[in-house]
N, C-alpha and C positions, 0 to 999 in steps of 0.2 A: 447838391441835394443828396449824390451819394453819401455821403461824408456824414451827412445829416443822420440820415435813415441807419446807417450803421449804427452813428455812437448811439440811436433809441434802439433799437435792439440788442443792442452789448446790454446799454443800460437796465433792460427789463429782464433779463436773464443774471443780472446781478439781485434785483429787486427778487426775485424770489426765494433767495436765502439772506438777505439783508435782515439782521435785527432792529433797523431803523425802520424800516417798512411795517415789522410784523406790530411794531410799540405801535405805531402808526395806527392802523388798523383794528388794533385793541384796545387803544385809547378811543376812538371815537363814538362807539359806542357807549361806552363806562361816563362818557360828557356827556352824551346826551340823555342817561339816566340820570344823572348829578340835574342836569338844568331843568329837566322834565320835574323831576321831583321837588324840586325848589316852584315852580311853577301851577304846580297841584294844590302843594300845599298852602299856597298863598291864594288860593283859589282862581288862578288868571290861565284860565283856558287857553285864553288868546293868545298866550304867549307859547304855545306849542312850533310855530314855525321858526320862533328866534333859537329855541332850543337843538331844531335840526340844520340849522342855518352856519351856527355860530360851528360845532364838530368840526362841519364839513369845511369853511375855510380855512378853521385852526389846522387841522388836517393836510392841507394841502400847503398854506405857509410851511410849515412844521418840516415837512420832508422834503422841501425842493431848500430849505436851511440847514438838515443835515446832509441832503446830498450836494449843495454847493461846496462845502467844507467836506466831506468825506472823498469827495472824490480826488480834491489835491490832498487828504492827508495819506489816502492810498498806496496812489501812486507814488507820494516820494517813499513812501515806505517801503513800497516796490521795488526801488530804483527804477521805476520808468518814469518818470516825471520828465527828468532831463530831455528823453529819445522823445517824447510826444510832445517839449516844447519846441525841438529841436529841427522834428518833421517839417517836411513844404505847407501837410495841410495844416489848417485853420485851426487852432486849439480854440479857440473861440465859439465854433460852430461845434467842435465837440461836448462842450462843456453846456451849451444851449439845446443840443440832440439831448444827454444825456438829464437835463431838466426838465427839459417836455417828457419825456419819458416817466418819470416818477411823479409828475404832477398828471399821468394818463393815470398814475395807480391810486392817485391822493382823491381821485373822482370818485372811487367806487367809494369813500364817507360821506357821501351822499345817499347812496343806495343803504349803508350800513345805516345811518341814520335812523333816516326814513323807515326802514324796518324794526328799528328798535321801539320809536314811538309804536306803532302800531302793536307790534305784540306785547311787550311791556307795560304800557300804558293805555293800550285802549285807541291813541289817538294817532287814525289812519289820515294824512294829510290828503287832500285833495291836489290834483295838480290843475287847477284854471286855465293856467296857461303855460302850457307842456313845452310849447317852442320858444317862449321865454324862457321857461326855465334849464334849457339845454343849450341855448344859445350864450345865456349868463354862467353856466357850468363852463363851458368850452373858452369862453374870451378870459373866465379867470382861472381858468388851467394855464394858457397863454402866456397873460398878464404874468402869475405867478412865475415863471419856468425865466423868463427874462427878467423881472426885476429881481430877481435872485440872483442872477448874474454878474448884477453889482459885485456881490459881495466876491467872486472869485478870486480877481487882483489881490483885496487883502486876504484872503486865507494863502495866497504864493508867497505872501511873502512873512507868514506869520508861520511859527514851528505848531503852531498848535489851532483849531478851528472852534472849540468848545467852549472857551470864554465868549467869543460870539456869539454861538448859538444859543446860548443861554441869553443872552443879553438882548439879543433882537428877537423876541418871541410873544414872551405874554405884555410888556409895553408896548409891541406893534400892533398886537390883536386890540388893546384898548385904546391908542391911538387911530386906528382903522376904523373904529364902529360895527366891529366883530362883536365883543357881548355888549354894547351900549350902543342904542343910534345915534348918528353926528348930530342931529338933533336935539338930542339931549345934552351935549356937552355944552361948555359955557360956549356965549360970543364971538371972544378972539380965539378960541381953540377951533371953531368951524372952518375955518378957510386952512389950518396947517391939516386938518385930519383929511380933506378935499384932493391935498394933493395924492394921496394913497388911493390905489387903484380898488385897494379891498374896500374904503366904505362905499363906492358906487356899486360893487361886488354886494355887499351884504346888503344895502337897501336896496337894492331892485331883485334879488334872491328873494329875500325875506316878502315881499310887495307880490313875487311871481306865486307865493302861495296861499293868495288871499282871494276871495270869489271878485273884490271888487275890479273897477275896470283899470288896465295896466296903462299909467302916463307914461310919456315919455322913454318908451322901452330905446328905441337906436340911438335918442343922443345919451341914454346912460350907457349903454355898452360902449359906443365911441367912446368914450370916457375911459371906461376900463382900457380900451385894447389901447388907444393914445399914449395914456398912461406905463400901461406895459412894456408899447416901441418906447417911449422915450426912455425907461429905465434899463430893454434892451442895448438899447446903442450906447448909450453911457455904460453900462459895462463891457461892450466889445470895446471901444476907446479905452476905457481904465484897462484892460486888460492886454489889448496891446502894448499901451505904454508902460507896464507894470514890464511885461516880457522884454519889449527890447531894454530897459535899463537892469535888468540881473543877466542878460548876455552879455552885454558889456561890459558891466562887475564882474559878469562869473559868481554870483553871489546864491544861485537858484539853490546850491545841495547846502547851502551855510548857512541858511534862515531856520 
């Protein structure tokens, strides 16, 4: 837990000269004028919560994607990469500290959001159900900060992190049911978008800012946080085993 609590403090004293943070936090707003405006002018009122919905997960995917990849690209840049894979403690739990961490800061596009409707547009969201809607903030900070983890093993072993990033971002947001609900998508696309922890994330988000009555709040969050552990532990394993086979090679400074 020490180990934990460190690398989130390292990591948030990083976050606040990060230009990946600041895009971060500039971009979420500037979306949800884009969607708000798209939504006016189509005349669908109703569609104001997808608009502050949709920021705020892009948001937080977004930055626990560059900081899974910036953080090995850092460090080898550093030359510390080697001494921190090399340390007794856990690079594992480092890299998991350091994701919860920026997914603490990928929260506040929710607040940005939310404030943009209102002043911008007029449209002050209501919150119905405030402890839903904090509870689904928090399991997909969670969620996010561990299935982003996945991706660690391959950015150690890749020289470069930015073809990724690019590559898993606005296809996951539309796979997820971040700007479209799974509902909408065809038939056989429902059950592959399901396994993503974000479409449980966006429709019970989007549901928590509606007057009507909240179904099924804990087995959706189960969902999410489930979700999350199991794409956590899958990349503590892939990243293990990524680590002992380039000690062996010796291959870690040659990638």
């Amino acid at each position: 837990m020490r180990l934990f609590l460190t690398a989130v403090r390292w990591q948030l004293l990083l976050a606040r000269t990060s230009p990946d943070t600041l895009q971060v936090c500039l971009t979420a707003p500037l979306l949800t004028v884009v969607f708000l405006a798209v939504s006016e002018s189509s005349g669908r009122p109703d569609l104001s919560a997808y608009a502050v919905v949709a920021p705020t997960l892009m948001s937080l995917w977004l930055l626990s994607l560059y900081t899974a990849g910036e953080l090995i690209a850092e460090e080898r840049a550093q030359g510390t990469l080697e001494g921190m894979v090399a340390a007794p403690a856990s690079f594992g739990v480092v890299v998991l500290g350091r994701l919860c961490a920026v997914t603490a800061v990928g929260l506040v596009a929710f607040a940005e959001s939310w404030l943009t409707a209102g002043v911008v547009f007029g449209r002050w969201l209501a919150l119905p159900h405030p402890v839903a809607t904090l509870a689904c903030l928090l399991a997909t900070g969670a969620a996010t900060a561990a299935t982003a983890s996945i991706l660690s093993p391959l950015f150690v072993l890749m020289p470069s992190a930015r073809i990724v990033q690019n590559t898993l971002s606005y296809p996951f947001y539309l796979l997820s049911g971040v700007l479209v609900p799974v509902s909408e998508f065809p038939g056989w696309l429902r059950p592959v978008a399901r396994t993503v922890f974000l479409s449980w994330s966006s429709d019970l988000l989007r549901d928590s800012l509606a007057p009507a009555p909240l179904p099924s709040v804990l087995p959706r969050l189960a969902a999410v946080l489930l979700l999350g552990a199991a794409g956590g532990l899958l990349g503590l394993v892939l990243l293990r085993r990524v680590l002992t086979t380039v000690r062996r090679l010796g291959t870690l400074s040659q990638v």
